[in-house]
N, C-alpha and C positions, 0 to 999 in steps of 0.2 A: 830511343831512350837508352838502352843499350850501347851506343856510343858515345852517351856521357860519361859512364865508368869505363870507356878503353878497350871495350871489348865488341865489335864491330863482327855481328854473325849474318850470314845468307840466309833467308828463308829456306833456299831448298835444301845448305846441308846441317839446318838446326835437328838437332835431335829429341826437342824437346816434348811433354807431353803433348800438346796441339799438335806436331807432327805426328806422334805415334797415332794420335784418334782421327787423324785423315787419314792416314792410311788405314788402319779396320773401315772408314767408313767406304773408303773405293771397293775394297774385299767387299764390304754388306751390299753396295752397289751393283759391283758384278755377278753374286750371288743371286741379285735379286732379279736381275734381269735375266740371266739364263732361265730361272726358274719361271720366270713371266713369260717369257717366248716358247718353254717347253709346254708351259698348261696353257699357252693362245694355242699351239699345234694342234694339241690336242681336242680342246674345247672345238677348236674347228673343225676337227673330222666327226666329232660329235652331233655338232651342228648343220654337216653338211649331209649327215646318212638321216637324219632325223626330216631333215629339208626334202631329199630326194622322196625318202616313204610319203610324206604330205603328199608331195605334188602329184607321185603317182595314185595313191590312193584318190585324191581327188579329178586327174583324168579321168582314173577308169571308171567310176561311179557316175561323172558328170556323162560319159559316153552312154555307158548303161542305161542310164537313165532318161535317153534321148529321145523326142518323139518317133514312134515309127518302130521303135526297134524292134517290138514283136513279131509284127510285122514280116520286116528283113529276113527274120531266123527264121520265118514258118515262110519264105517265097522257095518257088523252085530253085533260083541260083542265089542263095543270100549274097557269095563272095562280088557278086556284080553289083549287088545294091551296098554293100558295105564297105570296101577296099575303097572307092572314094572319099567315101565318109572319116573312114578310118588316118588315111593319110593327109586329110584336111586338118582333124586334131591333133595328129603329133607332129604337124606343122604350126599348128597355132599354138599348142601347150607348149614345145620345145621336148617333149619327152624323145627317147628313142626310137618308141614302138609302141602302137595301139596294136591289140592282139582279137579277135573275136572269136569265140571257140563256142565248139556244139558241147553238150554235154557230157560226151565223150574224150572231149579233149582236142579235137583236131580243130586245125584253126584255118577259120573264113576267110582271113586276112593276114596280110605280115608287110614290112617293108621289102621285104624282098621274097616277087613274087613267087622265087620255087618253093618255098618254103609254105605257102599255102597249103593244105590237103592234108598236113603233115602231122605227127602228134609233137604237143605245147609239152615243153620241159619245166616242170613247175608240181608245189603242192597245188591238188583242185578237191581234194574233199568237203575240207570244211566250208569254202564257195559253193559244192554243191548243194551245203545243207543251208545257205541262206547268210553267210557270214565273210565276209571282210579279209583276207590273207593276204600278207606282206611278206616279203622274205628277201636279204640278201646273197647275191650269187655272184660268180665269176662267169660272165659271160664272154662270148669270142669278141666282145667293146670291149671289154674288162671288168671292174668290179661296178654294180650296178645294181639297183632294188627295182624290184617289182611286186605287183600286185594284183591281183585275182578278186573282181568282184562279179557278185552273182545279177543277172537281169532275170529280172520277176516278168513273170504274164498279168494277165489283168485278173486272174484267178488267185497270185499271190505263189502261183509256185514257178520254180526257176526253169527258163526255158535256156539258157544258155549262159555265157561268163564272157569276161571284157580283161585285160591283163591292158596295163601300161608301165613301162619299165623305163625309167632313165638310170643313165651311169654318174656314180659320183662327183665324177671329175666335174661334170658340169656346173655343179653346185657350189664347189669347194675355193678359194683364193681370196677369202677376207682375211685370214691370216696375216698371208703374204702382204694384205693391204696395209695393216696395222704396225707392222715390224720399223719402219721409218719412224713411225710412229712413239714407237717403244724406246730405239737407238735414242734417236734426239730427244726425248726425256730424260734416261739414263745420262748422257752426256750432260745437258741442264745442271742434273743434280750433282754430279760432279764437280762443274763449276763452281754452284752453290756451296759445294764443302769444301771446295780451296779459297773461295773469300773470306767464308766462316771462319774458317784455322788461321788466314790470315789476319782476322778482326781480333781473335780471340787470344792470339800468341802478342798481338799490340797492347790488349787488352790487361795482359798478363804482367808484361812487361811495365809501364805505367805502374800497375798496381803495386809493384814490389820496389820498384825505381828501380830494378836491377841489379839489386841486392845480391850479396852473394854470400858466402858462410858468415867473412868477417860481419856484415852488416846483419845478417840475420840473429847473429849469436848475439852482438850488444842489443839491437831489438827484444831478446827475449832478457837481457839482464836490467833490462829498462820496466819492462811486464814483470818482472819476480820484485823490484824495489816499491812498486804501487802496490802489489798484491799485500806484502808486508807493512807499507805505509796507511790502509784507509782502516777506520774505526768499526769495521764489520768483520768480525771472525768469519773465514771459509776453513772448512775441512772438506776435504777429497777424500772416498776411502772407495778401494777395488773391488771388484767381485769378489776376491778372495777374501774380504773380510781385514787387509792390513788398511795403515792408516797411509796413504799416499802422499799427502799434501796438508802445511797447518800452518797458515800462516800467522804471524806474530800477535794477533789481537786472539785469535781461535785460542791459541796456547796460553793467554791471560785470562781471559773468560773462564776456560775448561782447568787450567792450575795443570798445563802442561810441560813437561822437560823441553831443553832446545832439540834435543835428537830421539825424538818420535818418531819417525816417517820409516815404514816398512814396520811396524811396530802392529801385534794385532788388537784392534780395537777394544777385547775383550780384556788383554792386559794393560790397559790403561789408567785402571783404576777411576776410570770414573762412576757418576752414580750409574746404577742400574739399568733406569728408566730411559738414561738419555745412552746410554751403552746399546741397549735395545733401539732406541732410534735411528743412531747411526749403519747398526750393523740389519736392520730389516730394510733398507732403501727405499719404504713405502713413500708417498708423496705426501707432502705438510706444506702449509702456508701460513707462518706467521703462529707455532703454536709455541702456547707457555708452559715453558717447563723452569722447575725451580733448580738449579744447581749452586750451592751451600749455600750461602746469603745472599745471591744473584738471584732475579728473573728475567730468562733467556727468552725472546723468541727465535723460535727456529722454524726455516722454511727449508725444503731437502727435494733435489731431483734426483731424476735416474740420468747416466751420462751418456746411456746406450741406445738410449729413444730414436736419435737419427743414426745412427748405425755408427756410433762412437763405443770406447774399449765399458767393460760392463764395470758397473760400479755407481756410485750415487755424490754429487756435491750438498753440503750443507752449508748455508749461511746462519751466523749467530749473532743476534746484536741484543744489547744491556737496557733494560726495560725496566730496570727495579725503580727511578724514580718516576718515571711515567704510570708504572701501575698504583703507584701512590695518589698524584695527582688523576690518575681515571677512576681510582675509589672514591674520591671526594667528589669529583662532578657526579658521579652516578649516583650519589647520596643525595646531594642536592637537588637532580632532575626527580630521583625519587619523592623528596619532598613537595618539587612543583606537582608532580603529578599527585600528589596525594591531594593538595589543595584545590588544583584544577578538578578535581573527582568529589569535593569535595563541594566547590562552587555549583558543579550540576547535580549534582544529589541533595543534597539539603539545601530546602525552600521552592520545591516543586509546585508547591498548593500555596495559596493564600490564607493558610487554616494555622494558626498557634499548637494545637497538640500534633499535628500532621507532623509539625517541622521541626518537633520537638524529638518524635521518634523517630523522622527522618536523622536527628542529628543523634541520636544514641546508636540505632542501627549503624549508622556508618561506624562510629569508633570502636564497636564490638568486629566489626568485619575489616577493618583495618589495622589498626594497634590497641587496643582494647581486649579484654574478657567481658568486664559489664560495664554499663554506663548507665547513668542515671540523668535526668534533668528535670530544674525543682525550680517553680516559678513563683511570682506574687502573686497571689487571688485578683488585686485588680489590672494584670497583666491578662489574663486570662477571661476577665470581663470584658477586656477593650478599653481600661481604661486609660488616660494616662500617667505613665507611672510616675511614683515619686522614689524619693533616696530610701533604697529598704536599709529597714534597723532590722538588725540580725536576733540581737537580744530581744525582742517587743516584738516582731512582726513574724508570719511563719509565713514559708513557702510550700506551694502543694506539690505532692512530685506527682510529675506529669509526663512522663516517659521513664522505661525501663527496658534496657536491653539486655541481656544473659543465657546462659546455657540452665540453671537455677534460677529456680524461686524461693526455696528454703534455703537460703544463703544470709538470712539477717538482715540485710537490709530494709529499709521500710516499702513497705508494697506502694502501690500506682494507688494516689489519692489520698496517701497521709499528707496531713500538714507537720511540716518540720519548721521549728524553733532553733537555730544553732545558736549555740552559745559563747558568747564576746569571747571568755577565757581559752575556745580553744582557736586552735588554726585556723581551722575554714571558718569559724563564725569571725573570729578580726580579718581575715582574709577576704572577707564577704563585706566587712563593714569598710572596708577603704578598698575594695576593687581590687584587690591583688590578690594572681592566684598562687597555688600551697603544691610543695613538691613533697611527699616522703614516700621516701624509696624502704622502709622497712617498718609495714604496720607491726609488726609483733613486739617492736621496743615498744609500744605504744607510750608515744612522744605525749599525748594528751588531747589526740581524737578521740580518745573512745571514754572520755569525760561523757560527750554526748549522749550516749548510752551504754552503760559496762556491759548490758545482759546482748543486747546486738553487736557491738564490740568485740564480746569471746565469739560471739559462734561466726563471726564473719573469718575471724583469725584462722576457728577450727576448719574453715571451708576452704583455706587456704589462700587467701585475701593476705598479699604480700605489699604492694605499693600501691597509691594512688594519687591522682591529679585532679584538684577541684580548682575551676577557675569561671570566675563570675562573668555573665553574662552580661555588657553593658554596651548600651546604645544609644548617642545623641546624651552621654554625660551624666545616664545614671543607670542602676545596675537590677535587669530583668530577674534575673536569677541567677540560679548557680548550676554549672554543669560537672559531675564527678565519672573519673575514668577510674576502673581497680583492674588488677591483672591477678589472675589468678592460677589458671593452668599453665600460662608461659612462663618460662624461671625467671628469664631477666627480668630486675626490676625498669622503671621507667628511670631517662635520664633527664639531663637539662634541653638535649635536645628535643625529646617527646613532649618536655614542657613548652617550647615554642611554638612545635606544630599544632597542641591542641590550642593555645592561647590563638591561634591563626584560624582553625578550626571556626571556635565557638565565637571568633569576633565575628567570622562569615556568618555565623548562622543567627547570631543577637540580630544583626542586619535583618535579614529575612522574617526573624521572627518580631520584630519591630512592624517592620512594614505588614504585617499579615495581622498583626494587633491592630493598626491603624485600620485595618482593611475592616477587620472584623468589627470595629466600632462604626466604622461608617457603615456596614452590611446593618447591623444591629437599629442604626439609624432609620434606614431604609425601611428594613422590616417593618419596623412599629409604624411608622407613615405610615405603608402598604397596609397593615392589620388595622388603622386607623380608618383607612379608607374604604374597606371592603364592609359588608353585614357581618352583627357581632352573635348573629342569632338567628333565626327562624320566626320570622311573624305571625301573629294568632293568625291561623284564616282555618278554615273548612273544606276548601276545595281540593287540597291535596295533600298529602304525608309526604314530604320533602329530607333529603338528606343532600350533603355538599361537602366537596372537598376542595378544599385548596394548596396547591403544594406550591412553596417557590421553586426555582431552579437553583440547583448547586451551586456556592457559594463559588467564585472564582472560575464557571464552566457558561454563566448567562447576562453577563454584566456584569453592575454593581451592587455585589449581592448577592446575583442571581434574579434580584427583584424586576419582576414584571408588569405590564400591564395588563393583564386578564382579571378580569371580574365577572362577578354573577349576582344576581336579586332575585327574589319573592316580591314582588309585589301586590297588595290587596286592592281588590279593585270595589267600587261599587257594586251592588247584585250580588255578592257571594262570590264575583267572581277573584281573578287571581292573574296577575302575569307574572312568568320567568324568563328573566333577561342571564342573557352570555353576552358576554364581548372582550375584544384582544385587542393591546392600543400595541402596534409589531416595536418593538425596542424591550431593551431594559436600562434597571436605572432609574435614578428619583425625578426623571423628566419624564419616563412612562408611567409611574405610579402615579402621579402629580394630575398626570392627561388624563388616567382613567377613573380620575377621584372627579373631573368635572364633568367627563362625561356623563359618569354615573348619577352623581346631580341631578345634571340633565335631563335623564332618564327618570328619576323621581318626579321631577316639575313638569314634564310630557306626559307620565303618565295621570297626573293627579285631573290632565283636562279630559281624559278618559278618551284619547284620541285610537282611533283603530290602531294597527301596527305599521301597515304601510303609512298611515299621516305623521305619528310617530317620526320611524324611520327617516323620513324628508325633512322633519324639524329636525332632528340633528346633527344629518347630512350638511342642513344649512349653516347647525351650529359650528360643528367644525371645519367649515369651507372659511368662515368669519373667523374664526381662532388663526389660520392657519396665514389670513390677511395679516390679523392683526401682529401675531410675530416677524412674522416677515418685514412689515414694515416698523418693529421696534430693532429689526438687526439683530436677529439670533440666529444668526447662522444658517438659517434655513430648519432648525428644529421644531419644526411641526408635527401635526396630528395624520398626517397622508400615510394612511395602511390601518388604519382602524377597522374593526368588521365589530359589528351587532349581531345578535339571534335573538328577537322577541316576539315570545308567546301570549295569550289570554284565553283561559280557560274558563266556560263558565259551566261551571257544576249544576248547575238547573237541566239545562239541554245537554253536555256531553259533548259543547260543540269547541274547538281548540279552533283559533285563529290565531298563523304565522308567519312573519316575513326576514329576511335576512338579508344583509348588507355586509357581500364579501364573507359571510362567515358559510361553516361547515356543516351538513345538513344532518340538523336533529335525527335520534334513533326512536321510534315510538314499535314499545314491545306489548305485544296482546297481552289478553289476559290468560293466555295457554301458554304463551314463552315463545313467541314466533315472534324476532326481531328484524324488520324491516327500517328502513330508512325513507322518511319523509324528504318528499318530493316538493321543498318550498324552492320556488321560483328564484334565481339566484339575482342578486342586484350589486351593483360597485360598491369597493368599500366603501367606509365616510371621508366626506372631504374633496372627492372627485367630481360628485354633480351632475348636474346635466341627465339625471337617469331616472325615471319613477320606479319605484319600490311596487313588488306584485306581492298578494300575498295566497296562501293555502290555507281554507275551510277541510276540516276533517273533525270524523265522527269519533270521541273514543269512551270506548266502555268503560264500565266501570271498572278498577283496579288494572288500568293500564298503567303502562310507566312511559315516562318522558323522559329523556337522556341528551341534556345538552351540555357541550363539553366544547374545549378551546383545541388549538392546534396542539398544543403543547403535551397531548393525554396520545396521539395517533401519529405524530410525525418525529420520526428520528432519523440522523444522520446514516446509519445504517440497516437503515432501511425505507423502503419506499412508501407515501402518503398511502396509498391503495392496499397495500398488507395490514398498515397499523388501521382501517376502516374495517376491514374481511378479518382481522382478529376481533376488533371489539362486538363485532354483529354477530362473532361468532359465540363471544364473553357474553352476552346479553342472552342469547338464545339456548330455551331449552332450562329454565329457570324459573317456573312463573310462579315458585313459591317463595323467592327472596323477598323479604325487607327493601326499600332504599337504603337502607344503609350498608345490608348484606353486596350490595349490588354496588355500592363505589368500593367497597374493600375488595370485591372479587374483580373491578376491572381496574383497581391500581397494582394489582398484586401482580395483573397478567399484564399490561403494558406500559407502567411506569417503570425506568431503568431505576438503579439503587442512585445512582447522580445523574440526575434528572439534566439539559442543558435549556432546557426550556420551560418555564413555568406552566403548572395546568389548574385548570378550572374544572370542576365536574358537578352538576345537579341535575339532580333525578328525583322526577314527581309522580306517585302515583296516586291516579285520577279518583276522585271520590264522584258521587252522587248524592244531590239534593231528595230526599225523600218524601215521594208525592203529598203525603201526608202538611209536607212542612211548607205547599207551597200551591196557595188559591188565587185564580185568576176569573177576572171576568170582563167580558166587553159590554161596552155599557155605549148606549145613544148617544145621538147629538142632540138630547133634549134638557134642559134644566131640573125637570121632574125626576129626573133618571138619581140624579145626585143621590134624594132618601135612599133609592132602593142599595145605591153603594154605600151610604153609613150603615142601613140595616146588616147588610151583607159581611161589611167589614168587622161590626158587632158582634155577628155571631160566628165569625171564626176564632175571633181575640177568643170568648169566650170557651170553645171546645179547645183550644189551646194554652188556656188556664194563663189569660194576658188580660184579665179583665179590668187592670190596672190601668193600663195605657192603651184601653178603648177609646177613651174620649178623647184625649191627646189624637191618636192616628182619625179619628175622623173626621176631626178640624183639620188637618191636613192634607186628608184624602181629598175632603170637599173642595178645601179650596184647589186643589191643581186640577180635583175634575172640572172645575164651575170655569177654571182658565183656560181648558183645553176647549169644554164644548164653546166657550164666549168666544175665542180665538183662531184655535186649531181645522182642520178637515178632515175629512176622511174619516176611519174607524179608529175608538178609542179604546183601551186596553188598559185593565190595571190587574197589577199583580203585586199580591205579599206574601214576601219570602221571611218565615223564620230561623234564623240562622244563630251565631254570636251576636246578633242587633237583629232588629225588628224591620225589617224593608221594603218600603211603599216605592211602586212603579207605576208612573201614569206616561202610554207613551200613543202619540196621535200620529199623522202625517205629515206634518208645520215641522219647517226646519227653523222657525224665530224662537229664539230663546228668551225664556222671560229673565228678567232681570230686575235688582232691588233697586230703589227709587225713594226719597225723603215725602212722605204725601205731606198738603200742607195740612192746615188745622180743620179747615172747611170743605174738602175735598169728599166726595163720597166713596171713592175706590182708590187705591195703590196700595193698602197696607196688607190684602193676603200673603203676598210674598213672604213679606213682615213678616207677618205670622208664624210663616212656616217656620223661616229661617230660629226663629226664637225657640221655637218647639220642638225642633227637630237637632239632633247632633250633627250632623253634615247632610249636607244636601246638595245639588248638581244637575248637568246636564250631559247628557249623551248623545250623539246621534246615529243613527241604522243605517243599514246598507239599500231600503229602499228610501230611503231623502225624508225617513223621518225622524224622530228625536225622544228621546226617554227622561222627564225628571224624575229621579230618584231622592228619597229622604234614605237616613237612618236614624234609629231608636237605641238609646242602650234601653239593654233588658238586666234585671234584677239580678244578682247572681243563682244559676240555677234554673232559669228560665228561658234559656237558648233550644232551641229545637235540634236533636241528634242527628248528623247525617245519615 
């Protein structure tokens, strides 16, 4: 490369730097190697005296410790048993000399036998005490270690010592091994660093094209006219604090002279701030400093970091129209993000006042002091709305947000009338909203009220923005922003955000109107379909609750299908039904409206609970056919669960079965609440399963506690907790009311928004009063009949019914005269006085009698007749041993029912 400019140089007599750094590295080379072969010498004699002590130590110990030895030292001639011995070892170890000495010192052995007899030249004390000695000597070999160890008896004391000694030399010449070794590595690298110098002086050369001052010099005059030409100010300034370097843009930027350089920073009159940043050389990237009507960024290093001269460069580039346009996009992201904040905050709930103060709260905590929002009355019914007239119609304010409440404005649940003539009322009347930015000229707001008017002013109520609510093309309401403790008033822009605002939230609160109308629909279905009251009966003191589930947390509505009944039964007695149709929504209220039907028309055949239960298993196995095959999507009745009870106050006796539902709570009459063990069965609509049911005895003034899932099972927490809560609610109470008793268990496990609808009734158990209730069994004879009308006679009579003796006799007679003509087994009649008068005739015959048209000539069919005409209802039952009860009833007079 160098012989393209002319000038044609030797590697060996270039002088340039690549030569001079091969040569230091032959120096660091040579250097290294002496140094390497002086500490291998050494390392080796280290090695080698460390080497000899082992090996000796280890003969002599290995002798010592050889069988026999004690032996040896204790025979008449040891030196005849050991000097074999001995010169066998220091033939086989390689050592010098195996040595065996008496405890005196003198030795039994040597390699050379005059030497035998003779006294060991050596330390032997600390050998005589049981220990190990090593020691270097110049012996007539030369230099050489040995070692002195002690042999033990079998008593453990020392009967004599063992010495073997090699001379260094033997050990020593790994050195000398290594040193070729050393050379021809040394040499190697040598090599190494005249390729290198050679690669890197070619390396060099290329790089510069071989440049020489001329070329270097127009090089740097080529680097000073870019410097000066790009649109980026640099400044260079020294550790000394002068100014070193400024090129042509630095000097327009900064409002610099052309001959600055060498100039100190601090005289340069510029601002302060950035006077200070030049001359502290701290590190900056991209920061904004203002210098006169400029905005500069400036980024600033040190120049000395890789071991360059001390001092710092600065780069300056001209920002003032960019920081313009960054103020504008950051207003506008601003704004997106207020609206985005603004889309997830308001309309959280499907609830009209919710979203009303979801939409005030936000404009008080964003740009706002107080907000207001004021709707139509039938916005707020769910109705839908019409064109509101401003003059004629008033809106209720129905949200407020502020730091004050005595601020003048109208409190939460005036009705407001604005009027045509001012602003917000024409503003109101054609949808357009009202900007003033200076309530205190009062432009002819405060027509609306002068006396709310001043003290709004006096509270310092400076601007505000009212702009009507309007959705789907007519106007909700009216939503009003004031600013109060902030000084600025509001602008044209805070008018578009809130008109962006409140259109978001008309949206929302449209759709949560609708919601609330169709909820309000639901409701009344659902409250149509459930009992609107408590039916007369006697057998229990009854309370009920029913809660929907939170509106927008359980469907539609919240509306469920859980219900519950009282039903009166024949006898005085009484059944309480629960049941859950699992969904919500007017397609589960709907299903639990036929169920429940159902459940009236089942029980009126006075079928047990388990026969019950199996009818309308069946019925909803047949509902569930017949949608199916109208193509409803598969919306059926499948998760339904029942709990039906019958209680009859005469005996105390409760019979119940359950299908899929959750097991009743039955609490003494001391307050010890246990849970009934009724045999569990599939829900409805699944089939195929019989229904069991549970016989239990309860006293008087028990309570019954039947309740839906919806009162025990929560999302946070487990079915089993909400069961071990309420038996705990139940327990420990047995002075409560039913009514005391659903207030104290909605209080303890209904959440404040409910996500599932609940059902709660509780019955506590009365008793028929013997007094109120005469029985007798009567033969299977005809004759027998008198003795029942006498008998029946004269109870009427101590019961002061002597009204509707005659009536009940002809009735009694005829069902006795049909059981004994009929029926088997023993017959049984019983009257119960209650709210009605109640004749029981019940035999062993499971045939029912039934009414029949007799003809004219006929001698018998018309008892039935009879009955039926005499009596208010009448019926049949049958028992658990396969026989059958007709039962009449009577109304009684008022005032003439028998007290339980």
């Amino acid at each position: 490369m160098a012989g393209r400019y002319g000038r044609p140089r030797s590697f060996l007599r270039m002088r340039s730097l690549a030569g001079q750094v091969f040569l230091l590295q032959v120096a660091i080379v040579v250097l290294l190697v002496a140094a390497s072969a002086t500490a291998l010498v050494l390392q080796s004699h280290a090695d080698s005296e460390r080497e000899a002590r082992n090996r000796s130590v280890a003969v002599a110990e290995a002798f010592a410790s050889g069988p026999g030895m004690e032996a040896a030292l204790k025979s008449p001639d040891p030196t005849a048993v050991l000097q074999p011995k001995a010169e066998a070892a220091r033939k086989g170890s390689g050592v010098d000399f195996v040595v065996v000495l008496n405890l005196n010192g003198v030795r039994y052995t040597h390699p050379l036998p005059d030497r035998i007899g003779k006294k060991f030249v050596g330390e032997l004390a600390p050998a005589l005490d049981g220990h190990v000695v090593t020691e270097k000597i110049d012996g007539t070999i030369g230099p050489l270690v040995q070692a002195v160890v002690p042999v033990t008896g079998a008593n453990g004391e020392v009967v004599g010592l063992v010495s073997a000694g090699i001379t260094i030399s033997k050990v020593s010449g790994v050195a000398e091994d290594q040193f070729p070794l050393l050379f021809g590595s040394a040499a190697g690298i040598l090599l190494l660093a005249m390729g290198g110098t050679a690669l890197v002086t070619r390396r060099l050369d290329r790089q510069t094209h071989g440049l020489g001052p001329t070329g270097m010099t127009r090089m740097y005059e080529h680097h000073d006219a870019v410097l000066h030409a790009v649109r980026e100010g640099v400044v260079i300034v020294g550790g000394d604090g002068l100014l070193l370097l400024a090129n042509d843009e630095a000097r327009r930027l900064l409002d610099l002279g052309p001959d600055v350089e060498g100039t100190p920073v601090s005289e340069l009159g510029l601002d302060p701030v950035m006077t200070a940043m030049l001359v502290s050389g701290r590190t900056a990237t991209d920061e904004v400093h203002a210098v006169g009507d400029r905005l500069l960024a400036v980024s600033q290093r040190a120049t000395d970091r890789d071991g360059g001269p001390p001092g710092n460069v600065t780069t300056l580039r001209d920002t003032t129209e960019l920081q313009a346009l960054s103020g504008k996009a950051a207003t506008a992201r601003g704004r997106l993000k207020l609206l985005y904040d603004a889309g997830t905050e308001i309309g959280t709930a499907l609830d009209v006042i919710r979203t009303c103060e979801e939409l005030a709260e936000f404009a008080t905590a964003r740009f706002a002091d107080y907000a207001t929002v004021d709707l139509a009355e039938g916005v707020l019914r769910g109705e839908e709305p019409t064109a509101v007239r401003a003059s004629t119609d008033g809106l209720r304010r129905s949200a407020f947000s502020g730091a004050r409440d005595d601020t003048g404005l109208y409190p939460l649940g005036a009705v407001i009338r604005f009027l045509p003539s001012t602003d917000i009322g024409a503003g109101l009347l054609r949808g357009r909203s009202v900007l003033d930015t200076d309530l205190a000229r009062r432009s002819g707001w405060e027509q609306q009220h002068p006396e709310r008017a001043e003290r709004i002013v006096e509270c310092g109520f400076h601007s505000l923005i009212a702009v009507p609510m309007r959705a789907r093309g007519v106007v909700l309401g009216v939503a009003m922003f004031w600013r109060a403790q902030r000084p600025e008033p509001f602008e044209d822009e805070d008018l578009s955000v809130a008109e962006e605002i409140v259109a978001r939230a008309a949206v929302s609160m449209d759709n949560a109107r609708r919601y609330s109308r169709e909820h309000n629909v639901a409701v009344t279905l659902q409250r149509s379909l459930l009992p609107q009251g408590l039916p007369d009966q006697s057998a229990i003191d009854a309370a009920y609750r029913y809660l929907p589930a939170q509106a927008g947390l359980g469907g539609l509505g919240g509306v469920g299908g859980d219900w519950f009944d009282i039903i009166p039964l024949p006898g005085a007695r009484v059944a309480l039904v629960v049941g859950d149709v699992v969904g919500h929504g007017l397609h589960a209220a709907a299903t639990m409206g036929r169920l429940r039907t159902a459940v009236h028309n089942f029980s009126s055949l006075d079928l047990p609970p388990d026969e019950l239960l199996w009818h309308l298993d069946e019925l909803v196995t047949r509902i569930d056919l017949d949608e199916s095959a109208n193509g409803s999507d598969g919306a059926g009745v499948t998760g339904a669960t029942c709990l039906y009870a019958i209680y009859d106050p005469a005996s105390g006796r409760c019979t119940m079965a359950r299908a899929g539902h959750l097991q009743p709570v039955i609490v003494s009459p001391e307050g010890e609440a246990v849970f009934a063990d009724v045999p569990g069965g599939p829900p409805l609509g699944l089939g195929g399963m019989p229904f069991e049911t549970l016989d239990v005895q309860l006293a008087q003034d028990s309570r019954l506690v039947l309740y839906t899932d919806g009162l025990v099972e929560d999302r946070r927490r487990d079915i089993d907790v909400g069961l071990e809560r309420l038996r705990r609610t139940l327990s420990g109470h047995p002075d409560r009311t039913p009514e005391e008793t659903c207030e104290a268990v909605l209080r303890v496990l209904v959440p404040t928004r409910a996500r599932d609808d609940v059902a709660l009734l509780v019955g506590r158990t009365r008793r028929l009063a013997t007094e109120n209730v005469a029985e007798w069994d009567v033969p299977s004879d005809p004759s027998a009949v008198a003795r029942v009308r006498s008998d029946v006679s004269r109870t009427l009579t101590e019961w002061d019914l002597v009204e509707e003796a005659f009536t009940t006799e002809l009735i009694l007679s005829e069902l006795v005269t049909n059981s004994i003509r009929y029926a088997t087994g023993p017959i049984r009649v019983r009257l119960i006085r209650d709210r009605t008068l109640i004749c029981e005739v019940s035999d062993r015959s499971s045939t029912s009698p039934h009414l029949r048209q007799a003809a004219s000539m006929d001698e018998g069919g018309r008892g039935l007749f009879l009955v039926a005409q005499l009596a208010e209802r009448w019926g049949t039952r049958y028992t658990d041993d396969g026989g059958k009860v007709i039962w009449t009833e009577q109304v009684l007079q008022p005032g003439a029912g028998g007290p339980l």
